[in-house]
C-alpha positions as CSV (number, residue, x, y, z in Angstrom):
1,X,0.0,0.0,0.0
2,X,2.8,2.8,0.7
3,X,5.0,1.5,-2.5
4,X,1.6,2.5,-4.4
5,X,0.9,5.8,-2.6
6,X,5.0,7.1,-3.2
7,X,4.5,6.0,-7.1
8,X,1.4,8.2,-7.3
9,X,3.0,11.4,-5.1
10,X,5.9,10.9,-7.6
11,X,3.8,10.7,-10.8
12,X,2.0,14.0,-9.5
13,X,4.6,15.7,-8.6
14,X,6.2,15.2,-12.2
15,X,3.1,16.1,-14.2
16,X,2.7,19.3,-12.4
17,X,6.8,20.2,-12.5
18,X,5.9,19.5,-16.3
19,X,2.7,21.7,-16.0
20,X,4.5,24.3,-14.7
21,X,7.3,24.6,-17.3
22,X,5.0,24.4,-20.1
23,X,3.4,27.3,-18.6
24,X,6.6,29.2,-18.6
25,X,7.3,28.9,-22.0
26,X,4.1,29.6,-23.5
27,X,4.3,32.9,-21.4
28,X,7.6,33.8,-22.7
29,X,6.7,33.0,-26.3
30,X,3.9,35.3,-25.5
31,X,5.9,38.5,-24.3
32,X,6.2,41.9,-26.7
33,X,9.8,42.5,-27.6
34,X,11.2,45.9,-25.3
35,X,10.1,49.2,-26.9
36,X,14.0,50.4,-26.5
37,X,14.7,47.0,-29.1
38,X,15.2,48.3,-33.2
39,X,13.2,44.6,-34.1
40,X,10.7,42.6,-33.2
41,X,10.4,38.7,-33.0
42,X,7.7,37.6,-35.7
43,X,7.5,33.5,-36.3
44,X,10.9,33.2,-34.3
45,X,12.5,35.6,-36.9
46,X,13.6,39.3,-35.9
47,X,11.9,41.8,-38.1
48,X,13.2,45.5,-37.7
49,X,10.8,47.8,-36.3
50,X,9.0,50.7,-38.1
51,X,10.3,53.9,-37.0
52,X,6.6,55.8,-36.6
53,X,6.2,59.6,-35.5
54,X,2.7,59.9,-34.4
55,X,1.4,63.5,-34.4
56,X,-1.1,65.2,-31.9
57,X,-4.2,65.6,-34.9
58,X,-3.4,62.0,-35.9
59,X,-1.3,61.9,-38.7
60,X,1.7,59.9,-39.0
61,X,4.9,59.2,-40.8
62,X,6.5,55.2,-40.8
63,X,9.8,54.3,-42.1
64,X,10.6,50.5,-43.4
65,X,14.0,49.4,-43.9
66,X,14.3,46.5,-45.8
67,X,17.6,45.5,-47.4
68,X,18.7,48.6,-49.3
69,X,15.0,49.8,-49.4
70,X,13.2,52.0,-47.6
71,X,9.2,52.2,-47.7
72,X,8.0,55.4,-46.0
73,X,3.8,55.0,-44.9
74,X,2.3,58.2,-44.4
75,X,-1.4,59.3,-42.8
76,X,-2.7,62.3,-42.6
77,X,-5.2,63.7,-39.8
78,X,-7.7,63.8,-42.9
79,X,-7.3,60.0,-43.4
80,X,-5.2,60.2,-46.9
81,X,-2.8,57.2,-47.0
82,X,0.0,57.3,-49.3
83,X,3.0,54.8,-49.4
84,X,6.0,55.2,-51.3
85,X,9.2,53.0,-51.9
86,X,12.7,53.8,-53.0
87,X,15.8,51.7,-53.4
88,X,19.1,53.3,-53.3
């Protein structure tokens, strides 16, 4: 009877040190990167961060470096969107 009782205290203990480490991860996994970072972890890849300057009417200006390209994403507080792209 007490072989039977320690074999069950030891498979609990194990599925809830296992419980608890599963737990862990998925909350890490689940953390946004810092804001002081210049990239951002998307599908376990770092992806550089927009630069964005929000203004106080609501427009805003977003930079996009990719390679030797940049993609600049603006807004305006009128809700005109306009995107351009150059390559240098």
């Amino acid at each position: 009877m007490m072989r039977v009782n320690r074999k069950l205290l030891l498979i609990g203990a194990v599925a809830v040190t296992a419980a608890a480490g599963y737990a862990t991860v998925a909350s890490a996994q689940a953390r946004p990167t810092p804001k002081n970072w210049n990239y951002e972890i998307k599908d376990g890849k770092r992806v550089p961060k927009a630069n964005r300057v929000a203004n106080a009417d609501g427009s805003w200006r977003e930079e996009v470096k990719q390679g030797s390209c940049i993609t600049v994403k603006e807004r305006t507080a009128t809700g005109e969107y306009k995107e351009t792209r150059r390559c240098d």
